[in-house]
Backbone as CSV, one residue per row, in Angstrom:
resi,resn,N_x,N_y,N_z,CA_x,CA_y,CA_z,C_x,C_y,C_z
1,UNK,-34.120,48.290,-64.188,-33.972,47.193,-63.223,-34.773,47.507,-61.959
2,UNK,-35.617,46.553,-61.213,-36.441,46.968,-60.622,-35.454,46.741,-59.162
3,UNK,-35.738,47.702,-58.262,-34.911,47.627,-57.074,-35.127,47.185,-55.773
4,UNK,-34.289,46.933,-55.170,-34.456,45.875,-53.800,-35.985,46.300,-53.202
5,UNK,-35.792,47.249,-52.846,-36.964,47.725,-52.178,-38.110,47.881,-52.906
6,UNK,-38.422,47.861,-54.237,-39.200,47.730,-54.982,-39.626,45.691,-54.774
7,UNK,-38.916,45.513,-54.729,-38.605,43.739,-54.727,-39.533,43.327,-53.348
8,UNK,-38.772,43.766,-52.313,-39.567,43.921,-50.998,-40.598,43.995,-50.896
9,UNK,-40.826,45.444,-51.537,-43.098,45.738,-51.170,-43.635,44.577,-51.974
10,UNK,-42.689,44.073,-53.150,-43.701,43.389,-53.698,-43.973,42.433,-53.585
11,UNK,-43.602,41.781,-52.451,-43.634,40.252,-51.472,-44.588,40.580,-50.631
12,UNK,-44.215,42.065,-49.870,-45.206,42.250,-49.009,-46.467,42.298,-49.217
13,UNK,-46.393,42.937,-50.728,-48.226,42.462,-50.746,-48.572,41.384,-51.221
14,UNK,-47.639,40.770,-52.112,-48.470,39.333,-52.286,-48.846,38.274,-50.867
15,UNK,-48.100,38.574,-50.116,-48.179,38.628,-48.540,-49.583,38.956,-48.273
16,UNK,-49.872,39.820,-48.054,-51.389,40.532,-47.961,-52.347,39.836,-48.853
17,UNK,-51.780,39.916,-49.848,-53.232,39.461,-50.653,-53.871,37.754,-50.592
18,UNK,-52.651,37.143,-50.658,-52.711,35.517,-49.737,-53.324,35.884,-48.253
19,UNK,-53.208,36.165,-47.579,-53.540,36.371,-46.515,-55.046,36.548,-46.254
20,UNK,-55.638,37.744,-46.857,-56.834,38.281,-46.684,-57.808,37.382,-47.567
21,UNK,-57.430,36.630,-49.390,-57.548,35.757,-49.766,-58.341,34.334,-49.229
22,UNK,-57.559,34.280,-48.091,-57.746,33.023,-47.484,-58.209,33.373,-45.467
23,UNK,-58.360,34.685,-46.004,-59.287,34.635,-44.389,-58.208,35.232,-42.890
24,UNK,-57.306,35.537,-43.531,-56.180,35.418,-42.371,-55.510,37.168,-42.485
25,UNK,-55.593,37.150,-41.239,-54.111,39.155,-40.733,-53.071,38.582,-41.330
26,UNK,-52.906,39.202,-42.558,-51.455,39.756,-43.258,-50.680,39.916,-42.252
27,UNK,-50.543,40.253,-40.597,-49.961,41.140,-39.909,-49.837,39.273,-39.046
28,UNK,-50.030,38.362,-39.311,-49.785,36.627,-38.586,-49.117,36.389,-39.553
29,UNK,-48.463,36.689,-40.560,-47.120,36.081,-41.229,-45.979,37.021,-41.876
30,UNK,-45.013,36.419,-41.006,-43.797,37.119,-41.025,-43.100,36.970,-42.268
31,UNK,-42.626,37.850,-42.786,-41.378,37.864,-44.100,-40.181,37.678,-43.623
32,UNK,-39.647,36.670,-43.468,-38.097,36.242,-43.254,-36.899,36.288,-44.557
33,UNK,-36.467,37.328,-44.877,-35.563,37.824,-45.875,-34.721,36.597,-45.837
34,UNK,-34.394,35.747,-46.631,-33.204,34.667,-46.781,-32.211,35.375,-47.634
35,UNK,-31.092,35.955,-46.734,-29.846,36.616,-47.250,-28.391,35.253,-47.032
36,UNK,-28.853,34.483,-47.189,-27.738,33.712,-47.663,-27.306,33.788,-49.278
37,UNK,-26.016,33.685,-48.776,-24.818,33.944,-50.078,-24.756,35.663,-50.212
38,UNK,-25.950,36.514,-49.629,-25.703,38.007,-49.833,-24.722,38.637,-49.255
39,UNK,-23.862,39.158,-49.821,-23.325,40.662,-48.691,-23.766,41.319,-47.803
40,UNK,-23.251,41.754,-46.910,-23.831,42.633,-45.789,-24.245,43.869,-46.274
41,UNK,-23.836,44.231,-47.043,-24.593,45.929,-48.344,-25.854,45.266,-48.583
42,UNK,-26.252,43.855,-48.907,-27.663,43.735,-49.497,-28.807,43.965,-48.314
43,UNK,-28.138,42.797,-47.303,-28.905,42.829,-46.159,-29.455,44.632,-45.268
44,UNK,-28.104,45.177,-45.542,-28.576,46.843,-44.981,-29.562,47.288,-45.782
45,UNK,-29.243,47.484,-47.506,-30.213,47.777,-48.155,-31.736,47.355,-48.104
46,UNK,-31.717,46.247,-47.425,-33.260,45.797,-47.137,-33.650,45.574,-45.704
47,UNK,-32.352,46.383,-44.810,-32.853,46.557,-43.868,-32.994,47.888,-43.663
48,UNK,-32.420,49.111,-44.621,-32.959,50.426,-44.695,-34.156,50.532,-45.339
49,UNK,-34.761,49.705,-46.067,-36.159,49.849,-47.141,-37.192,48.660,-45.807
50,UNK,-36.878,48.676,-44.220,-38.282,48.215,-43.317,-37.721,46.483,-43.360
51,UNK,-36.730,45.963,-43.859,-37.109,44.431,-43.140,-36.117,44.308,-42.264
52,UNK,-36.818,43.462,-41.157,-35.983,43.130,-40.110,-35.587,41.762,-40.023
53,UNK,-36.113,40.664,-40.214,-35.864,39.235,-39.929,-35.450,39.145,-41.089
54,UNK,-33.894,38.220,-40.752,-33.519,37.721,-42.114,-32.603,36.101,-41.959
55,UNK,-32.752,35.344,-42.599,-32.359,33.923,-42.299,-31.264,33.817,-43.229
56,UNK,-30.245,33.094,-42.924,-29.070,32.576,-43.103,-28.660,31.058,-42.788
57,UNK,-28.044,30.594,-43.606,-27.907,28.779,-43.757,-26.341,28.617,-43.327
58,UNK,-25.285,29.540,-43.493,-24.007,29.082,-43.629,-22.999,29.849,-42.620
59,UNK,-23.151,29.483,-41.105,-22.687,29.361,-39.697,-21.664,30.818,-40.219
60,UNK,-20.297,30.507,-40.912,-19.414,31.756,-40.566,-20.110,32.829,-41.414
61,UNK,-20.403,32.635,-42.784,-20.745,33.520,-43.505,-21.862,34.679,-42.671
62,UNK,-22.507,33.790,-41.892,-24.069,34.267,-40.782,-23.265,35.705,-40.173
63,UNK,-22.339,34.783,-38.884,-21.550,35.598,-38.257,-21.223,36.667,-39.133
64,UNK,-20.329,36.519,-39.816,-19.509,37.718,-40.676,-20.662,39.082,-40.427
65,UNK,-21.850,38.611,-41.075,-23.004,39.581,-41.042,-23.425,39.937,-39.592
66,UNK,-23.730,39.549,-39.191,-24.072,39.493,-37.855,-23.217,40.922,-37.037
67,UNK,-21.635,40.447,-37.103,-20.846,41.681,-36.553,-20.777,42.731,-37.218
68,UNK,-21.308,42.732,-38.416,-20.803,43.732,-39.382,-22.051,44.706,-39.311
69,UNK,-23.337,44.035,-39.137,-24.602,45.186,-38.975,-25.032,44.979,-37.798
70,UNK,-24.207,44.832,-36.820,-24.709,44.046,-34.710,-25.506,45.738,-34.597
71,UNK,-25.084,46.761,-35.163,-25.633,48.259,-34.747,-27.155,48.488,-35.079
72,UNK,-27.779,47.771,-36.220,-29.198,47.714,-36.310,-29.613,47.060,-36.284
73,UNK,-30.361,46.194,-35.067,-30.881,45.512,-34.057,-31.547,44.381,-34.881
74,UNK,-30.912,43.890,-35.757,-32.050,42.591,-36.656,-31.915,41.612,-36.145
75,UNK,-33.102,40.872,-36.789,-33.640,39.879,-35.650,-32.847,38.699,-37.086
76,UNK,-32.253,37.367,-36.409,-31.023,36.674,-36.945,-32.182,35.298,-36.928
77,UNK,-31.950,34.742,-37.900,-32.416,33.436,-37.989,-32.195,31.876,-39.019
78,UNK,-31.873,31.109,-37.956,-30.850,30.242,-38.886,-31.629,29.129,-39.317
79,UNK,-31.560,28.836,-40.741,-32.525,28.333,-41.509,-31.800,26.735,-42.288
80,UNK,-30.634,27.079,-42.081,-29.955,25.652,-42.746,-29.577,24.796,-41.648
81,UNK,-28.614,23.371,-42.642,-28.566,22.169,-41.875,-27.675,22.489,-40.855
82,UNK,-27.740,21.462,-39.888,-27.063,21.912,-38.257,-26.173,21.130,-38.199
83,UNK,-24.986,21.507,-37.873,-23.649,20.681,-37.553,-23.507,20.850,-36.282
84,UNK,-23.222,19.294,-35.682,-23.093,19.567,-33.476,-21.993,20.572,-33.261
85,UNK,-20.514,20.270,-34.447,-19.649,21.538,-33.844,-19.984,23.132,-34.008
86,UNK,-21.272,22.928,-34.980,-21.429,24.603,-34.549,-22.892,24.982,-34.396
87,UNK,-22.830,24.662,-32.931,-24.292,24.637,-31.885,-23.904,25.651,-31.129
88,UNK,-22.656,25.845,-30.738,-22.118,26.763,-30.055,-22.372,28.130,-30.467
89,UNK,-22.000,28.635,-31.448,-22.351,29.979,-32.193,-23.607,29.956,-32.699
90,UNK,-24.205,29.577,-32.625,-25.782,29.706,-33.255,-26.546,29.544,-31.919
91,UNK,-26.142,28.804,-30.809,-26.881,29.272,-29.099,-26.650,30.870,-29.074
92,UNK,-25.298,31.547,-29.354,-24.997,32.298,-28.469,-25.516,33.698,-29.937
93,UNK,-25.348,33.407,-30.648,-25.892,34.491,-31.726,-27.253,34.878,-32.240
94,UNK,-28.306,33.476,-32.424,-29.329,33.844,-32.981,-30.549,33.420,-31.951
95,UNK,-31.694,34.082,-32.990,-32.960,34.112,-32.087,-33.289,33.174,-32.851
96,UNK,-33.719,32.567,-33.425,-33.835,31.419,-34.057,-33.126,30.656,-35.090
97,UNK,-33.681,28.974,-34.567,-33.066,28.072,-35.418,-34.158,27.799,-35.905
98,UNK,-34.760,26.989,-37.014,-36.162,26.596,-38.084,-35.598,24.768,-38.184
99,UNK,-34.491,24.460,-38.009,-33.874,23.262,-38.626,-33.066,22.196,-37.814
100,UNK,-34.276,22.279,-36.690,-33.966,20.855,-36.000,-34.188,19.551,-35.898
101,UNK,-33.369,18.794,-36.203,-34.001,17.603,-36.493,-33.418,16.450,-36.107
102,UNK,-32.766,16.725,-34.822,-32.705,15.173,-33.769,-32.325,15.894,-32.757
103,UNK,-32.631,14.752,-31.651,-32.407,15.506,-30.203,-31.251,15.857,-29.591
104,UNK,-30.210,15.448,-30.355,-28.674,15.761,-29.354,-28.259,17.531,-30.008
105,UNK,-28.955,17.611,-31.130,-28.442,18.909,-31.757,-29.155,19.973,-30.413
106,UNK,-30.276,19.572,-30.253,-31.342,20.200,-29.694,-30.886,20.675,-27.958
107,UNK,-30.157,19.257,-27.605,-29.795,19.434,-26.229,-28.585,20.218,-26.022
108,UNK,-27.863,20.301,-27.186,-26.635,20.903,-26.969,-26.761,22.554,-27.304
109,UNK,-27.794,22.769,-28.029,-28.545,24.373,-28.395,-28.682,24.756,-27.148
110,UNK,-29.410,23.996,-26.274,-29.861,24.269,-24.845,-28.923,24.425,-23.929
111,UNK,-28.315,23.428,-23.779,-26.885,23.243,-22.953,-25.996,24.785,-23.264
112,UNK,-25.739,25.537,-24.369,-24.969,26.634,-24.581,-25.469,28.000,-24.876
113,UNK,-26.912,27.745,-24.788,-27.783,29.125,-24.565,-27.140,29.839,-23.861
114,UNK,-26.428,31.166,-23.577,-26.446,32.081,-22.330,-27.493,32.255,-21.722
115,UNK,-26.948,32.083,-20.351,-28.226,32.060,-19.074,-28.609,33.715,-19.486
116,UNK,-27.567,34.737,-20.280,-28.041,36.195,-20.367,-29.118,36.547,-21.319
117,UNK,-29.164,35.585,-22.481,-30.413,35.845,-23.286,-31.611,35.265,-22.861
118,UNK,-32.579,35.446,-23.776,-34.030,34.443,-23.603,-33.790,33.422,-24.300
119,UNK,-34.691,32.382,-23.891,-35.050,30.938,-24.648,-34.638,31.279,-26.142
120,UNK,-33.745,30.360,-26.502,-33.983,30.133,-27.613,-35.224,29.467,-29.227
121,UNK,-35.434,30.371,-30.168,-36.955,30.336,-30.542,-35.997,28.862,-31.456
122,UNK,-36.839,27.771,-31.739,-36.349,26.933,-32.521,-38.105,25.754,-32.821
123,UNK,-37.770,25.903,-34.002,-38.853,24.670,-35.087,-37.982,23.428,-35.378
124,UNK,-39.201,22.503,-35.324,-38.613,21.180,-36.180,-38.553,21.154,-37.489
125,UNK,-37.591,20.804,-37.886,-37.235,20.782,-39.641,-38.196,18.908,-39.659
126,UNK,-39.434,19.351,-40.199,-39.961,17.611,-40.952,-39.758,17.691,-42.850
127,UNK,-39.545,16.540,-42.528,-38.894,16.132,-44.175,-40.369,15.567,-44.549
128,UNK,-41.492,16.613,-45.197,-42.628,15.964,-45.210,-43.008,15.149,-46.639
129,UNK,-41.942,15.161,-47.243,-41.889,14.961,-49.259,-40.926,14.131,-49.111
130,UNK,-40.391,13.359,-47.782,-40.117,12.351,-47.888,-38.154,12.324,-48.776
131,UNK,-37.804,12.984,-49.060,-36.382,13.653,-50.259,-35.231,13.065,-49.641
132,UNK,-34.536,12.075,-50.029,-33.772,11.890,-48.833,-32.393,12.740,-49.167
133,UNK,-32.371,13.607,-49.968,-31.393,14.798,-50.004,-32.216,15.849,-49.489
134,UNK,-32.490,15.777,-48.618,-33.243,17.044,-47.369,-32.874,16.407,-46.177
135,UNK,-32.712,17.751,-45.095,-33.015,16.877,-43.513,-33.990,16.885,-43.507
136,UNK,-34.300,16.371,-42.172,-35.620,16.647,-41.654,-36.442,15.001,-40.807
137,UNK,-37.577,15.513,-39.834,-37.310,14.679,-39.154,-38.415,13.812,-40.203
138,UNK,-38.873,12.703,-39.874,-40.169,12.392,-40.481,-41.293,12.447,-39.596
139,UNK,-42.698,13.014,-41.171,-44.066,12.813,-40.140,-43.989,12.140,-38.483
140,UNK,-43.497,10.923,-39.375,-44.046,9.837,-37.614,-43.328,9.970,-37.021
141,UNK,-41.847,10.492,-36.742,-41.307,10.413,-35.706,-41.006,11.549,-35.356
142,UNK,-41.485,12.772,-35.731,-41.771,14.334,-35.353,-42.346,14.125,-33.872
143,UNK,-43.504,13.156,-33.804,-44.264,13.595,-32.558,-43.289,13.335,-31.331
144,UNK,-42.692,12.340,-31.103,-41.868,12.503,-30.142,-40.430,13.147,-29.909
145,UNK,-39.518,13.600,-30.998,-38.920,14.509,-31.065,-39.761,15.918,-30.616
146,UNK,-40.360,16.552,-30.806,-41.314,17.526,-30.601,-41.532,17.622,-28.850
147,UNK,-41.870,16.395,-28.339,-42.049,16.290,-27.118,-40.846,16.388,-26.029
148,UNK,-39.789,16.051,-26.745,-38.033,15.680,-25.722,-37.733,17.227,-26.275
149,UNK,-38.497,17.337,-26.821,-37.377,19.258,-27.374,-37.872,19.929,-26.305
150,UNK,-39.300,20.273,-26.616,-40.070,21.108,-25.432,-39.779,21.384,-23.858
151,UNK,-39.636,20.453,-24.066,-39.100,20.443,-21.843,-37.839,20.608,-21.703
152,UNK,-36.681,20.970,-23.221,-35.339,21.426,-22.942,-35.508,23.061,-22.132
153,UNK,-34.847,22.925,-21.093,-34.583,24.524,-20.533,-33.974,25.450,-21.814
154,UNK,-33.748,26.375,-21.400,-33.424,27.694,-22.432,-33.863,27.379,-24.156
155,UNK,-34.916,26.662,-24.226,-35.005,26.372,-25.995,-36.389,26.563,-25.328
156,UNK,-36.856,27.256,-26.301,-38.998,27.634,-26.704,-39.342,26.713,-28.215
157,UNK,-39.816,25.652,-28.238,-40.467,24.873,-29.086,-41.792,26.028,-29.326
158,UNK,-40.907,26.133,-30.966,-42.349,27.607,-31.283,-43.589,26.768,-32.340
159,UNK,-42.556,25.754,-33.234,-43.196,25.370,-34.249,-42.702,24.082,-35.030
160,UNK,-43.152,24.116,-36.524,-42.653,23.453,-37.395,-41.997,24.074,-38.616
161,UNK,-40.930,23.482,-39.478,-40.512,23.878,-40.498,-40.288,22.873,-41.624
162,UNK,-41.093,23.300,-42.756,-40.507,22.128,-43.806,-39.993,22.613,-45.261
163,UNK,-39.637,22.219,-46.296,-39.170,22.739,-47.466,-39.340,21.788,-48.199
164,UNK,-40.488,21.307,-48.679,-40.991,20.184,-49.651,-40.764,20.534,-51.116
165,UNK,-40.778,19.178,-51.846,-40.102,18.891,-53.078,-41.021,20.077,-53.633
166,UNK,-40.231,20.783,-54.959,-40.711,21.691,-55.775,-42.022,21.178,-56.443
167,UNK,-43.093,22.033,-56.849,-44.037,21.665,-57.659,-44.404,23.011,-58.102
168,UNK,-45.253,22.927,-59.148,-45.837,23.810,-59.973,-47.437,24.050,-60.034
169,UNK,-48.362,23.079,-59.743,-49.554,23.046,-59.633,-49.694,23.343,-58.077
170,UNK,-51.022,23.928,-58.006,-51.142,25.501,-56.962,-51.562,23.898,-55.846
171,UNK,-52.310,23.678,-56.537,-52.731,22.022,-55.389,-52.324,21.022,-55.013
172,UNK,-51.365,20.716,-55.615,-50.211,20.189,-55.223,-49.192,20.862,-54.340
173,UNK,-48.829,22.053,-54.955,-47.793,22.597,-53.521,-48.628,22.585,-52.566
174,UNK,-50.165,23.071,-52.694,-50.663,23.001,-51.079,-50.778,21.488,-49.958
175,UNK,-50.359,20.491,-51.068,-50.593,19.053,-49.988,-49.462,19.289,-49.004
176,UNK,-48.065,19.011,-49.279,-47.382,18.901,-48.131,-47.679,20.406,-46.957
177,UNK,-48.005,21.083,-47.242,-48.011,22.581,-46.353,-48.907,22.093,-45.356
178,UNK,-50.531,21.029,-46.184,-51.379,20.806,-45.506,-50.947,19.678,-44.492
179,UNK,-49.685,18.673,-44.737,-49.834,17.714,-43.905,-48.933,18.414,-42.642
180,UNK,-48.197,19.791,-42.691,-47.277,20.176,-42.071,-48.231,20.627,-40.847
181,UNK,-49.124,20.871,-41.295,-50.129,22.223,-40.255,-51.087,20.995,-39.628
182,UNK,-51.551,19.834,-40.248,-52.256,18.790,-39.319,-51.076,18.187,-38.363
183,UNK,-49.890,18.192,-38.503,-49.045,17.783,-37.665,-48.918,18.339,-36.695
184,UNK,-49.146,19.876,-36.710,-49.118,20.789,-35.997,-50.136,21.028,-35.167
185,UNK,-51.448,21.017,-35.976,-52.579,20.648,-34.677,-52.700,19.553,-34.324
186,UNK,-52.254,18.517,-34.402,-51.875,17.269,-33.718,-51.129,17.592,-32.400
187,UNK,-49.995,18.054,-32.745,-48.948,18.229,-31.431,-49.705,19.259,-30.353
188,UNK,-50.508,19.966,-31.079,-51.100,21.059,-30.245,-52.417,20.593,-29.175
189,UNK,-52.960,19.334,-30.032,-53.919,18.488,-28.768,-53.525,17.884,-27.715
190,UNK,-51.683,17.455,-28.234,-51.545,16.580,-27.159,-50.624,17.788,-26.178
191,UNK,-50.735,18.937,-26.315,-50.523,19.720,-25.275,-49.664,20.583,-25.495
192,UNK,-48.739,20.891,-26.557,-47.876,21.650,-27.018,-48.272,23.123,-27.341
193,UNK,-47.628,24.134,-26.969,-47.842,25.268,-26.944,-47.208,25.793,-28.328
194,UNK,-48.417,25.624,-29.754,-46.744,26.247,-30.873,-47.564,27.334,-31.379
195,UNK,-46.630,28.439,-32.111,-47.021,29.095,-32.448,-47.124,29.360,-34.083
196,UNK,-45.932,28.425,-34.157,-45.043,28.868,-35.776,-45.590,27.743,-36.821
197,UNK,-45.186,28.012,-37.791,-45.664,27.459,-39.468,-44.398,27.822,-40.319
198,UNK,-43.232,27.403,-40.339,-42.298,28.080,-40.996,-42.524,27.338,-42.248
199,UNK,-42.814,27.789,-43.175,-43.138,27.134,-44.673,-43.740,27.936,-46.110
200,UNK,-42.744,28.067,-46.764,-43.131,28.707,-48.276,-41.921,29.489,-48.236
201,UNK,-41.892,29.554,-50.066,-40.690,30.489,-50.773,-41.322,31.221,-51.465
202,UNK,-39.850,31.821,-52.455,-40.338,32.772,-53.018,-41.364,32.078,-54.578
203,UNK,-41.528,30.671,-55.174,-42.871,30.274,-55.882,-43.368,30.038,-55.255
204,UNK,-43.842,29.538,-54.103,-45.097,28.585,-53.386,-45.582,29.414,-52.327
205,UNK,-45.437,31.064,-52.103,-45.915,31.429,-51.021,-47.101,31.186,-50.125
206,UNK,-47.926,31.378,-51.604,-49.432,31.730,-51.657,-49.911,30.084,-50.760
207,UNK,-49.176,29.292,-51.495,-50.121,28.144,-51.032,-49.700,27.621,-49.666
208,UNK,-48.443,28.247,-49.176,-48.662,28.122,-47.721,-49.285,28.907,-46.934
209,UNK,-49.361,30.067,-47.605,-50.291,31.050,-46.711,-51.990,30.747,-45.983
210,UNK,-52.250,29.876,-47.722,-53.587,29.250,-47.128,-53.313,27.877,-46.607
211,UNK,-52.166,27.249,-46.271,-52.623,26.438,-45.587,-51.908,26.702,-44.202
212,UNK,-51.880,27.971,-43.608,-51.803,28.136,-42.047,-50.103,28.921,-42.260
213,UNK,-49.451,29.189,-42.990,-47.712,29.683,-42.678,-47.710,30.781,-41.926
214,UNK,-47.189,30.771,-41.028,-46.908,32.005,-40.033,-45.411,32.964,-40.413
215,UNK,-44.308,31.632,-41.311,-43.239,32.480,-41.779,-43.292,32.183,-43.368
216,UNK,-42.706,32.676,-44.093,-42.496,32.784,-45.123,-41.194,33.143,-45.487
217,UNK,-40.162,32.204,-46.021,-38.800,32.330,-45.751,-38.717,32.753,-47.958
218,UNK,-38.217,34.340,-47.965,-38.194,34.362,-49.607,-36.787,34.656,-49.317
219,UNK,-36.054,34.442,-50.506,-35.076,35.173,-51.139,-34.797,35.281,-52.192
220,UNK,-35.059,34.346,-53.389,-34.929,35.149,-54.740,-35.581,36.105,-54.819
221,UNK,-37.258,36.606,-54.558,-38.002,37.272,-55.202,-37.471,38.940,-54.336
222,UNK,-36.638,38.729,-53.424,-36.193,39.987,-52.947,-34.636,40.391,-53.131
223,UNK,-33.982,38.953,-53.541,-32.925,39.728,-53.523,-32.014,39.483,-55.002
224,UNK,-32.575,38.514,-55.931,-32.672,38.113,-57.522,-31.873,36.708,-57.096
225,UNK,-31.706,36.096,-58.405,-31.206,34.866,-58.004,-29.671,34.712,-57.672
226,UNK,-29.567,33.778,-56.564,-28.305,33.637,-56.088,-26.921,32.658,-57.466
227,UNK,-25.807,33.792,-57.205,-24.952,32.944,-58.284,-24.306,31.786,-57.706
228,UNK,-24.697,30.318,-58.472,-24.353,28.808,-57.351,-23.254,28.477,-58.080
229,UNK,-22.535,29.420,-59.095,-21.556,29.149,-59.695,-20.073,28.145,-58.453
């Protein structure tokens, strides 16, 4: 059985090899471990084998982890849908949210930031495949959501985030990635400071890599498949 950390390097280089592939520092896209549904034993184990960022979808389950490894300094990032009653614990716990997608969630992130941390890092979740069992904001009305987020105090508008319908052909997964990243230099002409690309799993890495992903959110291919029993 091949092991976590065996699992790990081997993201990391397909990481690399997309990267250099397509022209781009391996060292401009981040591996965001998606340890949802994991135990806090998995998350240590792959945070003793070098990863630090790891994303989580499910508010208490997050926490649970959160207090249980608060002693090695990982960087927390919340990747699922947002409920207004729990804006509160996700201001005051994580460094990022990826999954915003209307403005009252956004103002109330802001509103409960501690004045003791930094800005909170947070992306727009766009629903770019259109799914209406996904959030997310749409193409056209991203641009001005994007704009009312930005000028919230204690929130840093870093980027975009999307999770488009599954596909199998390498050119096809790359369309929506591509309309994610023209959205993105769109927002960036009309004056927006972003940095982020949150987009690709553990099948479709590659093809977000070439079309601009700065994160790369895996978790089967590191941590095997989750039981949805």
């Amino acid at each position: 059985m091949t092991t976590l950390p065996a699992k790990l390097q081997a993201v990391l280089v397909r990481i690399a090899r997309a990267a250099r592939l397509y022209g781009r520092d391996p060292a401009d896209v981040l591996l965001l471990a998606v340890s949802k549904t994991w135990p806090a034993a998995r998350v240590r184990d792959a945070a003793t084998a070098g990863q630090r960022a790891f994303g989580e979808s499910f508010v208490q389950e997050a926490l649970e982890k959160v207090v249980e490894l608060r002693t090695l300094g990982l960087d927390w990032h919340f990747i699922g849908s947002l409920q207004s009653n729990k804006t509160r614990v996700l201001a005051e716990t994580f460094s990022w949210v990826h999954s915003v997608d209307r403005l009252r969630v956004a103002e109330r992130l802001s509103e409960q930031r501690p004045a003791s941390l930094p800005p909170l890092s947070v992306c727009l979740q766009v629903n770019v495949s259109c799914e209406a069992s996904k959030g997310g904001v749409s193409l056209a009305e991203a641009p001005a959501l994007a704009q009312a987020v930005a000028v919230l105090p204690k929130l840093r508008l870093r980027g975009l985030m999307t999770i488009p319908a599954p596909a199998d052909d390498f050119r096809e997964q790359r369309r929506p990635f591509r309309r994610l990243r023209e959205l993105s230099e769109q927002l960036q002409a009309d004056g927006l400071l972003l940095d982020t690309l949150s987009m690709g799993m553990s099948h479709d890495l590659e093809a977000a890599i070439a079309e601009g992903s700065t994160v790369v959110r895996v978790g089967t291919a590191i941590f095997g498949e989750r039981n949805r029993a």
